[in-house]
C-alpha positions as a LaTeX table, in Angstrom:
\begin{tabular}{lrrr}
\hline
Residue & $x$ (\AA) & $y$ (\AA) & $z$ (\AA) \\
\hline
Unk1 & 0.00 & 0.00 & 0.00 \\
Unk2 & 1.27 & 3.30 & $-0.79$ \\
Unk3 & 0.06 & 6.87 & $-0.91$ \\
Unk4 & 0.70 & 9.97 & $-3.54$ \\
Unk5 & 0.63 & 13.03 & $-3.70$ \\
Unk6 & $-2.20$ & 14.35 & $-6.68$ \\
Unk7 & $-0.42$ & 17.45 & $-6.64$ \\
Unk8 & 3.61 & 16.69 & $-6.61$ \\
Unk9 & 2.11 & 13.72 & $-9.77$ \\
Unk10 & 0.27 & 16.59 & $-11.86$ \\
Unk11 & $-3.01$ & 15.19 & $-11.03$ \\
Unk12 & $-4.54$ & 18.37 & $-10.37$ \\
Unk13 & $-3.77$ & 22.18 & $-10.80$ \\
Unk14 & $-3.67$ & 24.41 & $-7.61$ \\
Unk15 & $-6.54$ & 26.43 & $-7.47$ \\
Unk16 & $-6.11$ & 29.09 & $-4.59$ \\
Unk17 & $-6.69$ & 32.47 & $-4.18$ \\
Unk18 & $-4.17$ & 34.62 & $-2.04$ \\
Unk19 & $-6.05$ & 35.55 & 1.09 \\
Unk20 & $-3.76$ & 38.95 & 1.12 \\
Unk21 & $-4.57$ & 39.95 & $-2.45$ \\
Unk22 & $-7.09$ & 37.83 & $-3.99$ \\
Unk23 & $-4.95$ & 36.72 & $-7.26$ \\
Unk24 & $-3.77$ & 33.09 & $-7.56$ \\
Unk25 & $-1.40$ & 31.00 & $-6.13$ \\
Unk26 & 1.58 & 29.57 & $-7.42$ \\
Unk27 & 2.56 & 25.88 & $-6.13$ \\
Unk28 & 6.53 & 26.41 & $-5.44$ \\
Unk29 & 7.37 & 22.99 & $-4.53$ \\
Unk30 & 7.31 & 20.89 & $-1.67$ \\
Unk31 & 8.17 & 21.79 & 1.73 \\
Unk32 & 10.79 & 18.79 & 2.14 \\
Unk33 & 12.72 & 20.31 & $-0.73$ \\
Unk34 & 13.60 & 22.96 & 1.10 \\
Unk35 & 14.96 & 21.26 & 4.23 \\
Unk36 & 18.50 & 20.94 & 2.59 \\
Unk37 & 20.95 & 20.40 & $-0.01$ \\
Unk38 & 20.35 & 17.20 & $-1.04$ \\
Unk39 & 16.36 & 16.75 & 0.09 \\
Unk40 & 14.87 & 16.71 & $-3.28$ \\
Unk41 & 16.77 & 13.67 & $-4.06$ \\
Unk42 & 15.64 & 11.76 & $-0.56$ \\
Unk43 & 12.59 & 9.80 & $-0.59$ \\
Unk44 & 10.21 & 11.09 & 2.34 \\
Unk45 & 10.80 & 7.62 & 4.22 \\
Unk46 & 14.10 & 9.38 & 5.54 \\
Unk47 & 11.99 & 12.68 & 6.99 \\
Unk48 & 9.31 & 10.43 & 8.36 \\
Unk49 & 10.67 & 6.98 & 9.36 \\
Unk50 & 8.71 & 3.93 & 7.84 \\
Unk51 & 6.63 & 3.35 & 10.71 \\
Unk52 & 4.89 & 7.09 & 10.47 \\
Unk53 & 1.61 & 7.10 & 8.36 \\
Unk54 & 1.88 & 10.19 & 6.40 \\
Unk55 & $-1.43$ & 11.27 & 5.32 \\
Unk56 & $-0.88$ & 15.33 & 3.89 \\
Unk57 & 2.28 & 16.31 & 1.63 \\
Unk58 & 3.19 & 20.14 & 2.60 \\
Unk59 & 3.69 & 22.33 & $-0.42$ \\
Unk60 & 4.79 & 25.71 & $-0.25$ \\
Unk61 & 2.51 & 28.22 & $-2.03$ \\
Unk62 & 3.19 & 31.68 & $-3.03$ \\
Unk63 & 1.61 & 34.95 & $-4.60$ \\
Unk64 & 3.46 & 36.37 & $-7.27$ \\
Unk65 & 1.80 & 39.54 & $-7.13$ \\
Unk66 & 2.24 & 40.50 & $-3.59$ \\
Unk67 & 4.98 & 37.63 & $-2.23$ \\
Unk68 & 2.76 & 36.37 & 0.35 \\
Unk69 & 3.42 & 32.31 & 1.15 \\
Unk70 & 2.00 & 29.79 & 2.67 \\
Unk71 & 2.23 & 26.24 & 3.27 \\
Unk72 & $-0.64$ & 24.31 & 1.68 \\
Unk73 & $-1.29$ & 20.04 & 2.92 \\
Unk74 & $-2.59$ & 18.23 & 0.24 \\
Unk75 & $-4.67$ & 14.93 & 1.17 \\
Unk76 & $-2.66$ & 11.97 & $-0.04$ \\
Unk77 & $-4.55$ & 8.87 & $-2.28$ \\
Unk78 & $-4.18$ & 5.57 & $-1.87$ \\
Unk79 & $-3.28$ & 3.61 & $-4.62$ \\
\hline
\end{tabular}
């Protein structure tokens, strides 16, 4: 059993407003990525462990137009 993320797999398209400014939201990757050099390479076993159920991926969002961000959880599927 294993989960993924619909957003991280292009299975959907971020559709959020900026609470600051109204205009849309840009997905800017995911949160673990930004933990370190080498964390976009590591699979999110090492962050978690493999006895931690995961069940939201954390994405960074931000606002182009006024350079507000925010971190976003996305709901993980099954497959």
């Amino acid at each position: 059993m294993s989960y993924i993320c619909s957003l991280c797999n292009g299975l959907f398209t971020l559709s959020l407003a900026c609470p600051a400014c109204s205009q849309p939201l840009e997905d800017s990757g995911r949160l673990e990525d930004y933990k370190g050099p080498y964390s976009p390479y590591n699979s999110a076993d090492q962050y978690y462990g493999a006895t931690y159920l995961q069940s939201s991926c954390e994405h960074i969002v931000s606002c182009p137009h006024c350079g507000e961000q925010y971190i976003y959880q996305v709901d993980l599927s099954l497959t």
